[in-house]
C-alpha positions in Angstrom: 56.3 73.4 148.1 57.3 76.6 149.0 59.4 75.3 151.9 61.5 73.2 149.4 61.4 76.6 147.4 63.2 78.7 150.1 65.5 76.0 151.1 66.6 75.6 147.7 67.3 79.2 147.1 68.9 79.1 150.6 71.3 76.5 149.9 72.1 78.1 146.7 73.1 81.0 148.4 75.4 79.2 150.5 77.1 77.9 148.0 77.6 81.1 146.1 79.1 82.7 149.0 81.7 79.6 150.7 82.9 80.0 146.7 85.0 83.2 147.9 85.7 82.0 151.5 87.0 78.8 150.4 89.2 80.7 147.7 90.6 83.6 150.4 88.9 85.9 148.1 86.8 89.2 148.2 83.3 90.1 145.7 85.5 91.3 142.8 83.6 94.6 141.3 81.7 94.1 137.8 83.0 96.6 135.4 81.2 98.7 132.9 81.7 97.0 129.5 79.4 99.3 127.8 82.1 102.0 128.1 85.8 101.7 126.8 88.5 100.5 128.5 92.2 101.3 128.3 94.2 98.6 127.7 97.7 98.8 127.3 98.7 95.7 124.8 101.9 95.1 122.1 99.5 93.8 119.9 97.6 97.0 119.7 99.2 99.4 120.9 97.5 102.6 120.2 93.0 102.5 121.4 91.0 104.6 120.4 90.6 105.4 124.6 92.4 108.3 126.6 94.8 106.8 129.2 94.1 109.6 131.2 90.3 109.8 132.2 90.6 113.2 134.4 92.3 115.8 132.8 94.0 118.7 134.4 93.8 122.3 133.5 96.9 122.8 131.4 96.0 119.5 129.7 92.4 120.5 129.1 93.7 123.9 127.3 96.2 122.0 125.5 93.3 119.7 123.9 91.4 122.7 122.9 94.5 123.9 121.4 94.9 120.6 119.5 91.4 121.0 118.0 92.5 124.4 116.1 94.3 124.6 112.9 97.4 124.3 112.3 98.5 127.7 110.9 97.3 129.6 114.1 100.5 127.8 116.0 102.9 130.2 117.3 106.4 131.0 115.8 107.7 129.5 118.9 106.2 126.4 118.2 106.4 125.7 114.9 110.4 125.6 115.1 110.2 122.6 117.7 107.7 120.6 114.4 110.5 121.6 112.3 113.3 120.5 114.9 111.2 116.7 114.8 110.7 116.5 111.4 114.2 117.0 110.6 115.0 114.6 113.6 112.9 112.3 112.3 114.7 112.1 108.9 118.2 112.1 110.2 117.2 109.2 112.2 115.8 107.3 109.5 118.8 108.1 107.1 120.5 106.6 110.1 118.8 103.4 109.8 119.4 103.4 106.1 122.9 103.4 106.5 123.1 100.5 109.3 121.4 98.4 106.9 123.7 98.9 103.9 126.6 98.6 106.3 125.0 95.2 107.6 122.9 93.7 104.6 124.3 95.9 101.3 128.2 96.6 101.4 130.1 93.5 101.8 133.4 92.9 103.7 136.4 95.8 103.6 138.5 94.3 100.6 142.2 93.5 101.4 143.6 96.3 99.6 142.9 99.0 102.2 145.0 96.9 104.7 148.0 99.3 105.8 150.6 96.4 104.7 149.4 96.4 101.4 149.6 99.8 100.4 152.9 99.7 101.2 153.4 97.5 99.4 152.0 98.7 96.6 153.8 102.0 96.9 157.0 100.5 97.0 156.2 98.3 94.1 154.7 101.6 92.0 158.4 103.4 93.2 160.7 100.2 91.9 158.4 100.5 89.0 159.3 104.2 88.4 155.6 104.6 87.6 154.7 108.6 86.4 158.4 109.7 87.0 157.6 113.5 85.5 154.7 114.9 87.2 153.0 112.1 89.3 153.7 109.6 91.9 157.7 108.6 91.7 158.7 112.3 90.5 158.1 113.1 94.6 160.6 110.2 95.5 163.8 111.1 96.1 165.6 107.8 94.7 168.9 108.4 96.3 167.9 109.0 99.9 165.3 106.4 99.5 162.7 109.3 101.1 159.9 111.4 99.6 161.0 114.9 98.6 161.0 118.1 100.3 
């Protein structure tokens, strides 16, 4: 009995191990899934997980820095907040105004063609439209050119 027991657990182990030779393959490491992993995914893109595990000096000072409050920030770096936020606005007024361009305004109406105001100033001129103070009173009829 304890014959077939070892040959058993023998033959087992042989088939554990021909697994990897016969796929050209190496033990592959377990990992620790009792501690969180980084993973970099569009579906969530921000864990809760550093994606730096060893920090360096400047970026451990910089964390403690990040821990304090806000108002004991240096002049110098409060601009560059300001400088974003106001970045951040003009950018977003900048999307604003590619989607009325695209979705709100509609096409440029035919009246702010080149050919048609001219047209329409040489039809408001035969009409002698305003001829004291406003549009025909700077024509110069005679000449057939604006006044001087």
């Amino acid at each position: 009995m304890l014959a077939t027991r070892a040959l058993s657990l023998i033959g087992k182990r042989a088939i554990s191990t021909s697994v990897c030779v016969r796929a050209h393959g190496s033990v592959v490491k377990s990992e620790d899934y009792a501690l969180p992993a980084y993973v970099d995914r569009r579906d969530y893109p921000l864990p809760d997980v550093a994606h730096v595990k060893h920090l360096s000096a400047s970026q451990k000072a910089l964390k403690e820095k990040e821990k304090a409050d806000w108002g004991s920030l240096s002049r110098d770096e409060k601009w560059k907040t300001v400088v974003g936020v106001a970045m951040f606005f003009i950018g977003f007024t900048g999307l604003i105004l590619i989607w009325e361009k695209l979705y709100v305004y509609g096409p440029i109406p035919h009246t702010f063609d080149e050919e048609w105001v001219a047209m329409q100033t040489k039809r408001m001129l035969d009409m002698k439209s305003n001829p004291i103070q406003g549009f025909s009173a700077k024509w110069d009829y005679d000449k057939n050119e604006w006044k001087k």
